[in-house]
FILUM-540300 format. One record per residue (C-alpha): residue number from 1; residue in one letter; x, y, z. Coordinates in Angstrom, 3 decimals, decimal comma, always signed. Layout:
% residues N
<site nr="NUM" rest="A" x="X" y="Y" z="Z"/>
...
% end
This chain:
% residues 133
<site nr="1" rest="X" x="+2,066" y="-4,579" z="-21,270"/>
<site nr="2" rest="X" x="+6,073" y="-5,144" z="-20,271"/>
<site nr="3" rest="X" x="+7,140" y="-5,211" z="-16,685"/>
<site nr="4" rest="X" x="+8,528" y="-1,960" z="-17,003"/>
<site nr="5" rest="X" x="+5,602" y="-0,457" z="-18,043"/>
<site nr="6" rest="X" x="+3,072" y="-2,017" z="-15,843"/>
<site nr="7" rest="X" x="+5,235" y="-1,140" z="-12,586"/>
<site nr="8" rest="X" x="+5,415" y="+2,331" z="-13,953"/>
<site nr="9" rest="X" x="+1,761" y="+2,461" z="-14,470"/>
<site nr="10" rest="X" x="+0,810" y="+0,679" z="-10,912"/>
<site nr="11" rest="X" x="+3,289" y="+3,123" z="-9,199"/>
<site nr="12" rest="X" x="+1,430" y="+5,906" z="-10,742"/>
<site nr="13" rest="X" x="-1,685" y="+4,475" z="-9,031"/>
<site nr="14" rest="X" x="-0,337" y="+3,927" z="-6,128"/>
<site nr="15" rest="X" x="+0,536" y="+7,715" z="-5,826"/>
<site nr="16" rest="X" x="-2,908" y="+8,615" z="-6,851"/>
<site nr="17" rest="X" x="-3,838" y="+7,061" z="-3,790"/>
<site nr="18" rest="X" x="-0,538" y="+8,198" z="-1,347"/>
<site nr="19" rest="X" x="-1,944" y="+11,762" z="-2,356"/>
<site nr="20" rest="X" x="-5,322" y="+10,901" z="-1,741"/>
<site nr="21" rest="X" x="-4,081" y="+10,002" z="+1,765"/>
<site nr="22" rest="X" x="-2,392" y="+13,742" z="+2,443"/>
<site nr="23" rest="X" x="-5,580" y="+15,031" z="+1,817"/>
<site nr="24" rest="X" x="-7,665" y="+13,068" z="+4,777"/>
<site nr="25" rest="X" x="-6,108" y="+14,124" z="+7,812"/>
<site nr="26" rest="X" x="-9,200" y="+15,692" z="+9,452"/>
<site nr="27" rest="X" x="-11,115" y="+12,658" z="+10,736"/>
<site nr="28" rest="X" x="-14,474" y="+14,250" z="+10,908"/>
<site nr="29" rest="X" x="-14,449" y="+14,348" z="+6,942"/>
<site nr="30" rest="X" x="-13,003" y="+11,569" z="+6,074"/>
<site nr="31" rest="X" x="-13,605" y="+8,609" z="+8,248"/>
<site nr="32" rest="X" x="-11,051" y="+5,800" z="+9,170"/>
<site nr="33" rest="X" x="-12,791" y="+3,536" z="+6,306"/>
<site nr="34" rest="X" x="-11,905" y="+5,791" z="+3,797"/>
<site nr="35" rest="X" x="-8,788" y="+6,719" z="+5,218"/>
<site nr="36" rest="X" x="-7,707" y="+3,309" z="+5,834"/>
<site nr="37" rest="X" x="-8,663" y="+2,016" z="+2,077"/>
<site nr="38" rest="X" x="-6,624" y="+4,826" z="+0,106"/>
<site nr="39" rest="X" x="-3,698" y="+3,474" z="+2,369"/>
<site nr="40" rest="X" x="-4,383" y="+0,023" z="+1,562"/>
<site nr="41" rest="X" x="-4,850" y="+0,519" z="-1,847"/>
<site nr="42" rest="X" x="-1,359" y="+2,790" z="-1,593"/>
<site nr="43" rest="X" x="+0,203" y="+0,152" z="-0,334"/>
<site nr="44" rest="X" x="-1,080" y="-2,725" z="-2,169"/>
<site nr="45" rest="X" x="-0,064" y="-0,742" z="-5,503"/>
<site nr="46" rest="X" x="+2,768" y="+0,090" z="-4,359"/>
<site nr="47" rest="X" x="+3,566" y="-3,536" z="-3,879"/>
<site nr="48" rest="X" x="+2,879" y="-4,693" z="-7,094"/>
<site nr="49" rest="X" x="+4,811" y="-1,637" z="-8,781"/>
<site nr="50" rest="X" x="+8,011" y="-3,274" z="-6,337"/>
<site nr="51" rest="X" x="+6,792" y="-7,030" z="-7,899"/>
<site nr="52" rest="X" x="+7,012" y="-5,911" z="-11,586"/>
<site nr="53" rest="X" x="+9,766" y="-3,832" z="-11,420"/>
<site nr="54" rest="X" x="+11,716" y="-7,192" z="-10,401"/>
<site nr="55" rest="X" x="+10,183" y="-8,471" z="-13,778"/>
<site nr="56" rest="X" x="+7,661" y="-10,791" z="-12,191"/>
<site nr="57" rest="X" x="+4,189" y="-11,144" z="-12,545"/>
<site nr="58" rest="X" x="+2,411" y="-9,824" z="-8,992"/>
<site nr="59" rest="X" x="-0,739" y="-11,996" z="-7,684"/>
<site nr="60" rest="X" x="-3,891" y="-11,161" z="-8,307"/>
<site nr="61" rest="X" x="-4,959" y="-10,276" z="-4,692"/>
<site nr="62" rest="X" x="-5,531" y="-7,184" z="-1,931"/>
<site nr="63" rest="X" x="-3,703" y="-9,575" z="+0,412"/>
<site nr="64" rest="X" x="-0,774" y="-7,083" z="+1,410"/>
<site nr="65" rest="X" x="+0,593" y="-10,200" z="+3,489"/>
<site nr="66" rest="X" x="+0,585" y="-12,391" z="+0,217"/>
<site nr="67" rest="X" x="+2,034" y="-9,644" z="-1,637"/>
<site nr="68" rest="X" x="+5,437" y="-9,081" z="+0,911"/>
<site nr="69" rest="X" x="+5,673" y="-13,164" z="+1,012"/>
<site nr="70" rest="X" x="+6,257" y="-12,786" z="-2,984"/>
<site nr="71" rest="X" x="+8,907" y="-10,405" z="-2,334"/>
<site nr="72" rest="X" x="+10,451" y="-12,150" z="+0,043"/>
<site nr="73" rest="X" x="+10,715" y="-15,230" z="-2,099"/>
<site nr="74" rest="X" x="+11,861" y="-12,684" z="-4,910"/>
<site nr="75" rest="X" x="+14,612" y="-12,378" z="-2,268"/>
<site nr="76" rest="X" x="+13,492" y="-8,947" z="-1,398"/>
<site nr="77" rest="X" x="+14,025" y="-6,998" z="+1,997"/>
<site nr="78" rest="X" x="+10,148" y="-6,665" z="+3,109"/>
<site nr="79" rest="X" x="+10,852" y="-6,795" z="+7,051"/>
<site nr="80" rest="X" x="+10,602" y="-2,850" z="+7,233"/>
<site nr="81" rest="X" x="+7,121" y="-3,191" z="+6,125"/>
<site nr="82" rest="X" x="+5,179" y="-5,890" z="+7,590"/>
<site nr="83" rest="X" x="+3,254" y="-3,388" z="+10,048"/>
<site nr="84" rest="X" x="+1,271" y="-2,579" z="+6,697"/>
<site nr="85" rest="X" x="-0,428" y="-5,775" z="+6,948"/>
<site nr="86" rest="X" x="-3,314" y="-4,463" z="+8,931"/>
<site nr="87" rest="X" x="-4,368" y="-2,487" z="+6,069"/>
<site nr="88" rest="X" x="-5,338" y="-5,271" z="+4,241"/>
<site nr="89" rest="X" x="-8,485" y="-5,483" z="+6,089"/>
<site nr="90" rest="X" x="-9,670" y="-1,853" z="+4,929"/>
<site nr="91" rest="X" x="-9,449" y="-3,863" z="+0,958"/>
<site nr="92" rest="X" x="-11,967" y="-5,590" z="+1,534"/>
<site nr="93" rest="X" x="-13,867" y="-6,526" z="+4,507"/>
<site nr="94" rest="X" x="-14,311" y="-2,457" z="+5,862"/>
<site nr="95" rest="X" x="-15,005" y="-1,024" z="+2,504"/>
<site nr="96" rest="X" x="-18,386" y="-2,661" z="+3,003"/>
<site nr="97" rest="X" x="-18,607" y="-2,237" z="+6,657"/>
<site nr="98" rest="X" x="-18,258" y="+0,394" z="+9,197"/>
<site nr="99" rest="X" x="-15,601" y="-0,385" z="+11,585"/>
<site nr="100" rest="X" x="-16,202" y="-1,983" z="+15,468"/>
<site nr="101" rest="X" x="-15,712" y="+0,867" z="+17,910"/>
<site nr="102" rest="X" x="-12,711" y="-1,877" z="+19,440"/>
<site nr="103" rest="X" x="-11,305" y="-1,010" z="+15,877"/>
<site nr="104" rest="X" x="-12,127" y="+2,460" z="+15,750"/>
<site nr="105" rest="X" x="-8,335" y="+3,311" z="+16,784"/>
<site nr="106" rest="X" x="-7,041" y="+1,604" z="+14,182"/>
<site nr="107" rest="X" x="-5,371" y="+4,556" z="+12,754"/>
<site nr="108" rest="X" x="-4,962" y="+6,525" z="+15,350"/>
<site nr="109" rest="X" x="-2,308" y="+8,686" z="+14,043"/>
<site nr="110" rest="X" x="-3,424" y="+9,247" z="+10,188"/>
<site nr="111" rest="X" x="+0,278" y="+11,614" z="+10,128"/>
<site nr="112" rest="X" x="+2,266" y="+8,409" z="+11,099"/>
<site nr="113" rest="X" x="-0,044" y="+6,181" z="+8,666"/>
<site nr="114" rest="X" x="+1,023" y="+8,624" z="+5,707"/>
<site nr="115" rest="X" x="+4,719" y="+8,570" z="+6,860"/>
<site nr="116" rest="X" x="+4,554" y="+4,551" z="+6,950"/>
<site nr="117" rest="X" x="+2,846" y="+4,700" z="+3,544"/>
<site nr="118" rest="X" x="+4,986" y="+7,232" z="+1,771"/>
<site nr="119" rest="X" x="+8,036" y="+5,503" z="+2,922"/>
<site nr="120" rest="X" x="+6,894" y="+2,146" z="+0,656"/>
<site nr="121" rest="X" x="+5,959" y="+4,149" z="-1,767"/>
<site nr="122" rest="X" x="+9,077" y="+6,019" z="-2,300"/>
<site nr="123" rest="X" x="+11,231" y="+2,161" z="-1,705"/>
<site nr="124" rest="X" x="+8,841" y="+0,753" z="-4,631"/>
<site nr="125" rest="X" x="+9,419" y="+4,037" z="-6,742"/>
<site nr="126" rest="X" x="+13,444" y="+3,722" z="-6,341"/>
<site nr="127" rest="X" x="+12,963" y="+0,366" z="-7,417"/>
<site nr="128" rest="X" x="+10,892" y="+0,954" z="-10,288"/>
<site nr="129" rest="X" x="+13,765" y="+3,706" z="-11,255"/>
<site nr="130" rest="X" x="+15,951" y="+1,438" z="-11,078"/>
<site nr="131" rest="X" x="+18,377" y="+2,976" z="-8,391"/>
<site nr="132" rest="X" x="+18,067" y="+0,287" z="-6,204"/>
<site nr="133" rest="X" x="+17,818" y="-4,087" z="-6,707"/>
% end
């Protein structure tokens, strides 16, 4: 699969998930787990849509810290995004376990999360469009 191609498909994932997200507001259906790993997965393929629409091959990983390091050696502008990092967590280590109550307000504003989410997602789409380097 070209670049192109696979940042065009990945972006399409990630908006799978972005929607996904719009959809869980209420809290007492959809608990911060599942909440929190539709936005990590949002943001993580949102990433990698960003990485491949530069032409570069993203790492295989649901580190979103390791994933805004590439970009910034890509010479990309990641600093708007670094408060994403905490999702990384919901990848892997809560998607197996409930959270701690400490953790429990994590996301304590699911409409801010989305905002913070969409706001990648649209950066990573422009870029895959090709209206911005």
């Amino acid at each position: 699969m070209s670049a192109p191609d696979d940042a065009r498909q990945m972006l399409d994932m990630a908006e799978k998930d972005l929607r996904a997200l719009q959809g869980m507001r209420d809290r007492e259906i959809f608990v911060d787990e599942v909440f929190g790993f539709h936005a990590q997965q949002a943001i993580e393929k949102s990433l990698k849509a960003w990485i491949a629409a530069l032409g570069e091959a993203y790492p295989l990983t649901h580190d979103i810290g390791d994933l805004l390091i590439r970009l910034e050696d890509l010479g990309q502008d990641v600093e708007p995004f670094w408060d994403l990092v905490g999702y990384t967590a919901f990848g892997a280590r809560f998607r197996y376990q409930a959270l701690e109550v400490d953790e429990a307000d994590s996301i304590a504003d699911r409409a801010a999360a989305i905002v913070e989410v969409q706001v990648l997602f649209e950066h990573a789409q422009r870029t895959v469009t090709g209206r911005i380097a």
